[in-house]
C-alpha positions in Angstrom: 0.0 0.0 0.0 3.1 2.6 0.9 4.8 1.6 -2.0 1.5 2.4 -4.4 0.4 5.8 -2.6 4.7 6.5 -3.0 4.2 6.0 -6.7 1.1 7.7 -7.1 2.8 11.2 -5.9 5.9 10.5 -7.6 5.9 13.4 -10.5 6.1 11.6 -14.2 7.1 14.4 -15.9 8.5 17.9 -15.1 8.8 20.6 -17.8 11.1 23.8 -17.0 10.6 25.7 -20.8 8.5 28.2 -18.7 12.4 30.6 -18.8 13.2 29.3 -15.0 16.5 28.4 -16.4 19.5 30.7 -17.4 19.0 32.0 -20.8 22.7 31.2 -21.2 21.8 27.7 -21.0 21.9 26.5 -24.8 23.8 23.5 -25.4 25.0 20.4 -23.1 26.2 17.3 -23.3 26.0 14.0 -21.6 29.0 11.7 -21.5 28.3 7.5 -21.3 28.2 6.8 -18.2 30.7 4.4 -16.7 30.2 0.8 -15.6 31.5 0.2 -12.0 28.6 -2.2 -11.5 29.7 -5.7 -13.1 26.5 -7.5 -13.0 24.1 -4.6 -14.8 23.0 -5.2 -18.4 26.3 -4.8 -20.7 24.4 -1.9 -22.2 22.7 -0.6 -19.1 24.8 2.6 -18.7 24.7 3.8 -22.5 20.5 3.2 -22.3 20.9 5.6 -19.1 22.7 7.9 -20.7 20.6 8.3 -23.4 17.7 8.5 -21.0 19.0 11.6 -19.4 20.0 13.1 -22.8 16.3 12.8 -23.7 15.2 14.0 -20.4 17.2 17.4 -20.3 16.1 17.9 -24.3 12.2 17.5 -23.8 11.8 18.2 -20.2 14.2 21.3 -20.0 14.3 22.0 -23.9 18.5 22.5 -24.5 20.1 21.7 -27.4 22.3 18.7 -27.7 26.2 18.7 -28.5 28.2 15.9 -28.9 31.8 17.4 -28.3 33.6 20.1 -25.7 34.3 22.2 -28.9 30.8 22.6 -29.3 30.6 25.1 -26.1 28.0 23.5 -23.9 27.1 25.4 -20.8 26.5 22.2 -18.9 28.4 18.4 -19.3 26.7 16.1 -17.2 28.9 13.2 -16.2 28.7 10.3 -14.2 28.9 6.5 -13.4 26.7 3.6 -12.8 28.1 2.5 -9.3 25.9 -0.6 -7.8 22.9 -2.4 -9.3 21.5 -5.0 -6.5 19.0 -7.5 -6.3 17.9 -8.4 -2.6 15.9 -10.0 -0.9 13.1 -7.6 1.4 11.6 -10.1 3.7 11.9 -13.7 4.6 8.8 -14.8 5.8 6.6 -18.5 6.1 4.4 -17.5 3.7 6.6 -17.7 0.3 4.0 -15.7 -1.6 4.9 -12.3 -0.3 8.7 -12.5 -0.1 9.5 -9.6 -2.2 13.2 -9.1 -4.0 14.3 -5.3 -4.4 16.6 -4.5 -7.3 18.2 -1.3 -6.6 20.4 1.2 -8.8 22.8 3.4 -7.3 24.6 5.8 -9.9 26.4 9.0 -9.5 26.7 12.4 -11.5 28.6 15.8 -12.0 27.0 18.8 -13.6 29.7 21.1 -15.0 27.9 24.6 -15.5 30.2 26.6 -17.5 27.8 29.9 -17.1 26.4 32.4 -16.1 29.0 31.3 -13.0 31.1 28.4 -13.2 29.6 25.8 -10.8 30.2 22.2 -10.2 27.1 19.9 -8.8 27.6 16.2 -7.1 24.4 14.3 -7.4 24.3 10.3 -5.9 20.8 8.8 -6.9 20.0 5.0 -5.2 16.2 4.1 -6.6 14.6 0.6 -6.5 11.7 -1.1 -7.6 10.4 -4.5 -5.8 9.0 -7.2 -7.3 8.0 -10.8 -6.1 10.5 -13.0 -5.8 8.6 -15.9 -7.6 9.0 -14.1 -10.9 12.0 -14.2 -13.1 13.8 -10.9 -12.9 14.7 -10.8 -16.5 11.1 -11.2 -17.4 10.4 -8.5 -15.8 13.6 -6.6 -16.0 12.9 -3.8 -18.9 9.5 -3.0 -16.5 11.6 -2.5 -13.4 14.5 -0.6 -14.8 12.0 1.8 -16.7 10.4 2.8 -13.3 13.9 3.3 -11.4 15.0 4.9 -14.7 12.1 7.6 -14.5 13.4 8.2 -11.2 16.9 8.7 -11.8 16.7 10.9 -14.7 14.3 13.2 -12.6 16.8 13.1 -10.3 19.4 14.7 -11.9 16.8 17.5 -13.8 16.1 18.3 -10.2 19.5 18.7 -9.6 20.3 21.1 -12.4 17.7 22.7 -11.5 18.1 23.3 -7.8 19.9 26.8 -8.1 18.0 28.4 -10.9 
């Protein structure tokens, strides 16, 4: 019941083209993220990377550059640390042990202007699922609800200041 009434209030989607941010903000760029967690999907941290790319381009409406030369006013950065599965509960009844798969990544925004800034994000989101189901089965389902997460994460990050 917590964990639906939590997901209800979660927001889905943020949009910040209302001039709340800089109008020196233009152009940024995302770099892949690195893999420090060896047993996420092989292309886990390019999927994420991609996720956040599309995030700050629809939900905060900059232009993306693929190179320094290009002069981007922000360079997000960042790695994929941890990605756990665990069990929640160990109980008689084996119907409502629950698993948790949990993601734990890290990020710097580099804001070149209007000040020069720096910004340390670390984002852990999970999604639980029972533990009688296959977690690959299941796998895109979870990592698109803890992805949701994580990308809003970091647009409320780069957006805290502004």
């Amino acid at each position: 019941m917590t964990s639906i009434l939590l997901t209800s209030c979660w927001p889905t989607s943020l949009s910040f083209q209302d001039g709340s941010v800089p109008p020196e903000w233009q152009r940024f760029m995302v770099t892949t993220l690195e893999s420090k967690a060896p047993n996420a999907p092989i292309s886990y941290a390019n999927e994420l990377s991609e996720l956040i790319k599309d995030g700050v381009q629809n939900r905060v409406g900059l232009n993306l550059v693929s190179s320094e030369a290009d002069d981007p006013q922000i360079t997000i950065t960042g790695s994929v640390d941890s990605y756990n599965i665990t069990p929640l509960s160990l109980q008689e009844d084996a119907s409502d042990v629950k698993n948790r798969l949990t993601i734990r990544s890290s990020f710097q925004i580099f804001i070149t202007s209007p000040e020069e800034d720096v910004m340390e994000l670390s984002s852990s989101r999970f999604a639980d699922f029972d533990a009688s189901q296959d977690v690959g089965a299941i796998q895109a389902e979870l990592l698109e609800e803890i992805n949701d997460q994580i990308v809003q994460d970091v647009l409320n990050k780069l957006l805290s200041n502004w």
